[in-house]
MARTI-799593 format. One line per 4 residues: number of its first residue (from 1); their letters; for each residue x, y, z of N, C-alpha, C, O. Coordinates in steps of 0.001 Angstrom, whole numbers, padded with zeros to 6 digits. Example, Ala and Ser with C-alpha at 12.3 -4.5 7.8 and 13.67 -1.06 7.14 Angstrom:
// residues 2
1	as	013190/-005690/007800/012300/-004500/007800/013200/-003300/007800/014236/-003319/008465; 012850/-002250/007080/013670/-001060/007140/012900/000030/007870/013409/001138/008039
END
This chain:
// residues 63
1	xxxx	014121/011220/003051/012862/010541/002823/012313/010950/001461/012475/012116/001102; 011605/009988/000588/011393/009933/-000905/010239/011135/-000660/009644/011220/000415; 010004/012015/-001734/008392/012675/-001777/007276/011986/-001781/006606/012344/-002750; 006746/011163/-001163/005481/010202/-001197/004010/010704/-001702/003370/011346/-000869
5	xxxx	003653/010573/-002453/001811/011418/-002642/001081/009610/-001681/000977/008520/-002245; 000757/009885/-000345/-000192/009084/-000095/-002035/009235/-000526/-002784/010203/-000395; -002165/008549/-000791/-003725/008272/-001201/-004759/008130/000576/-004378/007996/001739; -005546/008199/000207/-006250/008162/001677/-006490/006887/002326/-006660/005847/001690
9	xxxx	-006503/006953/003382/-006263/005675/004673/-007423/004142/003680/-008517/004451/003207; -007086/003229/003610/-007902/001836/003510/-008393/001164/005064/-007707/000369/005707; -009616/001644/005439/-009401/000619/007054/-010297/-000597/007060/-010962/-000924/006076; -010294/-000935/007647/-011151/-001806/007847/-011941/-001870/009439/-012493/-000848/009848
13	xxxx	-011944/-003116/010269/-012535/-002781/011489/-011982/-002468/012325/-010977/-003178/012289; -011898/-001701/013328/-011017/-001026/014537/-009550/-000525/013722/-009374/-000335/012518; -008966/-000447/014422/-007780/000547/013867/-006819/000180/012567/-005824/000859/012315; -007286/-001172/011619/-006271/-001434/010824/-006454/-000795/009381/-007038/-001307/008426
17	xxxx	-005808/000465/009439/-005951/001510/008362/-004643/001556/008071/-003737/001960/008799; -004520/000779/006091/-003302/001019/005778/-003434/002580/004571/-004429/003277/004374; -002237/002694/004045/-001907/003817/003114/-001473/003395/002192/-000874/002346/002429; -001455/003734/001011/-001001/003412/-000561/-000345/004580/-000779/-000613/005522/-000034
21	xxxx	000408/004713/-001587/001470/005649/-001687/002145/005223/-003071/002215/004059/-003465; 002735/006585/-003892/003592/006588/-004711/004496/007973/-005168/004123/009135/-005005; 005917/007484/-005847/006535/008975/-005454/007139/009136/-007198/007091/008107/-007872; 007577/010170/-007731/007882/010136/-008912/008659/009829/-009517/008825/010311/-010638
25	xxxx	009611/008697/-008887/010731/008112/-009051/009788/006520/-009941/010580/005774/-010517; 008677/006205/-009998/008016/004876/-009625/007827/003728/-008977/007629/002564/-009327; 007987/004614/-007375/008582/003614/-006479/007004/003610/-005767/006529/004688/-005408; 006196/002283/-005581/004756/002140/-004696/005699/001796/-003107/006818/001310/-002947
29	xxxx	004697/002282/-002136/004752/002219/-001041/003211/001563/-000228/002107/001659/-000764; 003439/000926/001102/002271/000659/001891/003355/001025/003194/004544/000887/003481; 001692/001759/003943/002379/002181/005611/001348/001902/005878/000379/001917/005118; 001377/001451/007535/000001/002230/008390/-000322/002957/008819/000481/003651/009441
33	xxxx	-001826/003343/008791/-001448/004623/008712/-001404/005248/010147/-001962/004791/011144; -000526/006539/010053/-000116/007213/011162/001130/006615/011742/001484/006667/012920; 001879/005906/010507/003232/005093/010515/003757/005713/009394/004931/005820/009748; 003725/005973/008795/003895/006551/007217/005543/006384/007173/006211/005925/006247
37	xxxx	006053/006951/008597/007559/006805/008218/007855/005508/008112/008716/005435/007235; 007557/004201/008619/007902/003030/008519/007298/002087/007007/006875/000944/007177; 007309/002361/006381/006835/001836/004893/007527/000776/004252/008691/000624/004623; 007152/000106/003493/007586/-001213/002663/007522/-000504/001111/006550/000101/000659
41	xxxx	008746/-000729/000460/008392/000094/-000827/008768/-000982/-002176/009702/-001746/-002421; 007715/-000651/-002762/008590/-001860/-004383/008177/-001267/-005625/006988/-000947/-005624; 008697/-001068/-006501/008432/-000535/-007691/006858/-000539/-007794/006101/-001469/-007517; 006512/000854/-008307/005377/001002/-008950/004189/-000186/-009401/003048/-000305/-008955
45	xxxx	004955/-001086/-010543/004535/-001731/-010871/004530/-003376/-010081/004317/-004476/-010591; 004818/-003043/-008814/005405/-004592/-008386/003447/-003945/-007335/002451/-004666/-007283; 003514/-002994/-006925/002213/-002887/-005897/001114/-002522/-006909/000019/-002959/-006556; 001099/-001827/-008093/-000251/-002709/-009438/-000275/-003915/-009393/-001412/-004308/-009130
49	xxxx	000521/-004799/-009540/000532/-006433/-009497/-000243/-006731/-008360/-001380/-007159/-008554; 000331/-006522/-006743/-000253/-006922/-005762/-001727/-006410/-005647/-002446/-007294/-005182; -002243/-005514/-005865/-003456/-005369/-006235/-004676/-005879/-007033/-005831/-006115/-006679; -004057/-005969/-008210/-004839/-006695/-008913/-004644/-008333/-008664/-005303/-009099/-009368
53	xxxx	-004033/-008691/-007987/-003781/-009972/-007343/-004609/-010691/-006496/-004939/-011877/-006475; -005020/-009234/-005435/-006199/-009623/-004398/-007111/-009193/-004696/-008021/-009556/-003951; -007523/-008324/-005719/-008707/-008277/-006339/-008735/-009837/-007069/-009842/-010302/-007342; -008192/-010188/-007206/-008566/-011610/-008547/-008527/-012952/-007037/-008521/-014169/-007221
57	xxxx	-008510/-012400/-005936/-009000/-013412/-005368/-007283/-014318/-004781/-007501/-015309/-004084; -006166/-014085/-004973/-005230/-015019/-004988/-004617/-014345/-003398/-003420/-014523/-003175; -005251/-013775/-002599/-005174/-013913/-000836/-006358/-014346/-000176/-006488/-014432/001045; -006883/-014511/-000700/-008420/-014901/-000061/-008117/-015632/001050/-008320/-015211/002189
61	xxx	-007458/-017119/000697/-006758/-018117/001972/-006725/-017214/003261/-007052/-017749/004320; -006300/-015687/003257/-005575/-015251/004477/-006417/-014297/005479/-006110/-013510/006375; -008055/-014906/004692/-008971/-014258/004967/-009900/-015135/006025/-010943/-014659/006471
END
C-alpha cells in the first residue's frame, strides 16, 4: 500500500464523509472515509483538475 498523507474527512449530511489524499510519488487519491483501504487514485494533477472543476460549477447537474 502507497504512503498516503490523508487530509481530514469532507462530510456532508449523515455519514457521507469522503478523504483527499496524496502520496510522494504524485499520485491523488479519494476514499471514504473509514474505507481508506478501498481508494480511487489518479495522478496528482488529474484530482487538482477535478476540483477546481466543481468548484467552477461543472457537477452542479448532480446536485
Amino acid at each position: 500500500m502507497p504512503d498516503i498523507m490523508w487530509e481530514e474527512p469532507f462530510c456532508g449530511e449523515g455519514a457521507s464523509c469522503f478523504r483527499l489524499g496524496t502520496d510522494g510519488q504524485g499520485n491523488g487519491y479519494i476514499a471514504i472515509n473509514g474505507e481508506e483501504d478501498h481508494y480511487l487514485t489518479d495522478s496528482h494533477e488529474a484530482l487538482r483538475t477535478m476540483i477546481r472543476d466543481i468548484k467552477a460549477g461543472k457537477a452542479d447537474h448532480l446536485l
